[in-house]
VODO-411119 format. One record per residue (C-alpha): x, y negated, z negated. Coordinates in steps of 0.001 Angstrom, whole numbers. Last residue first. Example, Ala and Ser with C-alpha at 12.3 -4.5 7.8 and 13.67 -1.06 7.14 Angstrom:
<site><x>13670</x><y>1060</y><z>-7140</z></site>
<site><x>12300</x><y>4500</y><z>-7800</z></site>
***
This chain:
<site><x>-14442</x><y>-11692</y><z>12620</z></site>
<site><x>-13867</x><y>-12841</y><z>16626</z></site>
<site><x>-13680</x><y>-10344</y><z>19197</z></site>
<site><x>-10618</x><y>-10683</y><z>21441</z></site>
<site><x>-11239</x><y>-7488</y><z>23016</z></site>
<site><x>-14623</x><y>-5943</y><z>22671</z></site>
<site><x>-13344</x><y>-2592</y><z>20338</z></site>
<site><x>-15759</x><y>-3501</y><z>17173</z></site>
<site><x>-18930</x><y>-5010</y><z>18474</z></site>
<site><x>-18816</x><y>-2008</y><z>21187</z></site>
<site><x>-19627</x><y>96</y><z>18452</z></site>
<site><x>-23080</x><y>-1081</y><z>17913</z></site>
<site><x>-23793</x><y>-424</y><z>21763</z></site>
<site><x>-22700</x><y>3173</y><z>21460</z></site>
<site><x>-24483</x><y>3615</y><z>17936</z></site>
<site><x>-27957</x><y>2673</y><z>20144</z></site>
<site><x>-27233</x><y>5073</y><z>22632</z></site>
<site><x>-26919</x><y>8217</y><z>20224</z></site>
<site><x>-30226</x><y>7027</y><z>19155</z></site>
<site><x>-32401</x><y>5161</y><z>17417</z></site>
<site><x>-30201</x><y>2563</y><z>15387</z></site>
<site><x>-31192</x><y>78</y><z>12554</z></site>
<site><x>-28679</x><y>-2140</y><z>11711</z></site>
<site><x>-27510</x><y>-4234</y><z>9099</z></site>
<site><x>-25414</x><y>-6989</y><z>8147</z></site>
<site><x>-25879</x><y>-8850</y><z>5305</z></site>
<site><x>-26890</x><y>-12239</y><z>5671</z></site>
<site><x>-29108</x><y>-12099</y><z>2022</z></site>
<site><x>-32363</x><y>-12543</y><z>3727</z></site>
<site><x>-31710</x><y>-10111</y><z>6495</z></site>
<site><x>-30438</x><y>-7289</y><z>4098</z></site>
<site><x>-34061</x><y>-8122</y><z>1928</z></site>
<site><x>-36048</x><y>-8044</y><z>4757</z></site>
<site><x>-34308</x><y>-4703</y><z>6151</z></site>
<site><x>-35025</x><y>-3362</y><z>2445</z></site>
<site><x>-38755</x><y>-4163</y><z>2510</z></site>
<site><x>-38845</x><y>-2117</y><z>6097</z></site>
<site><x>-37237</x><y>857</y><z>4599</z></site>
<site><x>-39384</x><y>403</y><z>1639</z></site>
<site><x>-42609</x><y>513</y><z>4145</z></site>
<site><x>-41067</x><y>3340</y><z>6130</z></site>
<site><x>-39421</x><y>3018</y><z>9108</z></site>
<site><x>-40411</x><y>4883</y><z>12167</z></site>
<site><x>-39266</x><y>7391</y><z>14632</z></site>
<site><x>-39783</x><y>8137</y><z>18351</z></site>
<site><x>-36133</x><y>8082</y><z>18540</z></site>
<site><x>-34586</x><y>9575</y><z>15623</z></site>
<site><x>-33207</x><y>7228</y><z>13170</z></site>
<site><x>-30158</x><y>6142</y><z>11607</z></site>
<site><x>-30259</x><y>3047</y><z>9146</z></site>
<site><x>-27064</x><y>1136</y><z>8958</z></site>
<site><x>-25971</x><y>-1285</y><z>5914</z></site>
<site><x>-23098</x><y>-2929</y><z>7202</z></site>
<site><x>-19181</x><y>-3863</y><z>5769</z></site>
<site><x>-17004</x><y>-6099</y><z>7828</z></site>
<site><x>-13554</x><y>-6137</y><z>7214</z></site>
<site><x>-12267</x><y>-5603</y><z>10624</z></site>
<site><x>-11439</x><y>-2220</y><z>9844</z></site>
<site><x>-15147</x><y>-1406</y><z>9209</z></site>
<site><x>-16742</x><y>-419</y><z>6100</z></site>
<site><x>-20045</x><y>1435</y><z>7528</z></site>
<site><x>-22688</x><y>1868</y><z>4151</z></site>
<site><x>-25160</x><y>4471</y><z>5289</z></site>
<site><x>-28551</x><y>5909</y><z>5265</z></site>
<site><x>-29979</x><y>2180</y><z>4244</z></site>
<site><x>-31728</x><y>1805</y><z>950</z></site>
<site><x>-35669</x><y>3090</y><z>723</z></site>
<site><x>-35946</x><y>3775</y><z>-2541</z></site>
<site><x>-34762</x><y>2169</y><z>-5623</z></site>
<site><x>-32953</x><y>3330</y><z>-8532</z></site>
<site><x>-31314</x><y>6438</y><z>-7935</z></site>
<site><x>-29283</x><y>5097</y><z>-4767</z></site>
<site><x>-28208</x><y>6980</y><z>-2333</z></site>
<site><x>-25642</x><y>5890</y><z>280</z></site>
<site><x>-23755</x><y>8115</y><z>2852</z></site>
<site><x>-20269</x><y>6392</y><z>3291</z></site>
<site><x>-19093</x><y>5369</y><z>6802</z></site>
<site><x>-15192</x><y>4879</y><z>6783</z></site>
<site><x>-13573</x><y>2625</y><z>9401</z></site>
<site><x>-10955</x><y>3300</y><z>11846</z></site>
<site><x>-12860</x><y>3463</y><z>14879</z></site>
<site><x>-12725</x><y>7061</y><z>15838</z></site>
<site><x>-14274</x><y>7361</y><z>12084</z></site>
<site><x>-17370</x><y>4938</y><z>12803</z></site>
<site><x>-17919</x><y>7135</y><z>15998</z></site>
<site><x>-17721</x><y>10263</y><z>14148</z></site>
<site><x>-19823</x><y>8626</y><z>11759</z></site>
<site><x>-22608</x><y>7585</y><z>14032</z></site>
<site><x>-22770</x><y>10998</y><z>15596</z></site>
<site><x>-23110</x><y>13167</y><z>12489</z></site>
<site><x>-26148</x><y>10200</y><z>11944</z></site>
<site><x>-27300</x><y>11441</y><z>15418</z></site>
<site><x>-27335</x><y>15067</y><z>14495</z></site>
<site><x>-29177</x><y>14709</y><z>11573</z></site>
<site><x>-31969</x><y>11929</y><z>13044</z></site>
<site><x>-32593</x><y>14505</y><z>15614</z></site>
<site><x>-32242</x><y>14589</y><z>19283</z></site>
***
């Protein structure tokens, strides 16, 4: 499984579920999140897609610190699995926001 085919993955699932999940790049700093998901629930997380058997990167790692520190959400997910399990946080009825 590569990282490709499981970020394809992530927003299919992202799209089944309403939301939109925006590839981010930013020309300033490296080592931002692959993606911005904006979920229907109003929630908008910085997700990281990687292959499993992969690794962050120091600035990938600097940037999780920095998500954390601000209470943004983010994610890191391995595998096809992992965006499964993130999902679920969005179609578990009676959810709170």
């Amino acid at each position: 499984m590569t990282e490709k085919e499981i970020e394809a993955y992530f927003v299919k699932r992202v799209k089944a579920l309403g939301g939109y999940a925006y590839k981010f790049r930013s020309v300033t700093q490296r080592g931002v999140a692959d993606r911005i998901a904006c979920m229907p629930n109003g929630e908008a997380w910085f997700v990281e897609l990687k292959k499993p058997g992969g690794r962050l990167s120091a600035l990938q790692e600097i940037f999780a610190e920095e998500m954390q520190h601000t209470k943004q959400h983010y994610a890191c997910l391995w595998s096809k699995q992992d965006v499964d399990e993130w999902c679920k946080r969005f179609t578990e009825v009676g959810r709170d926001k």
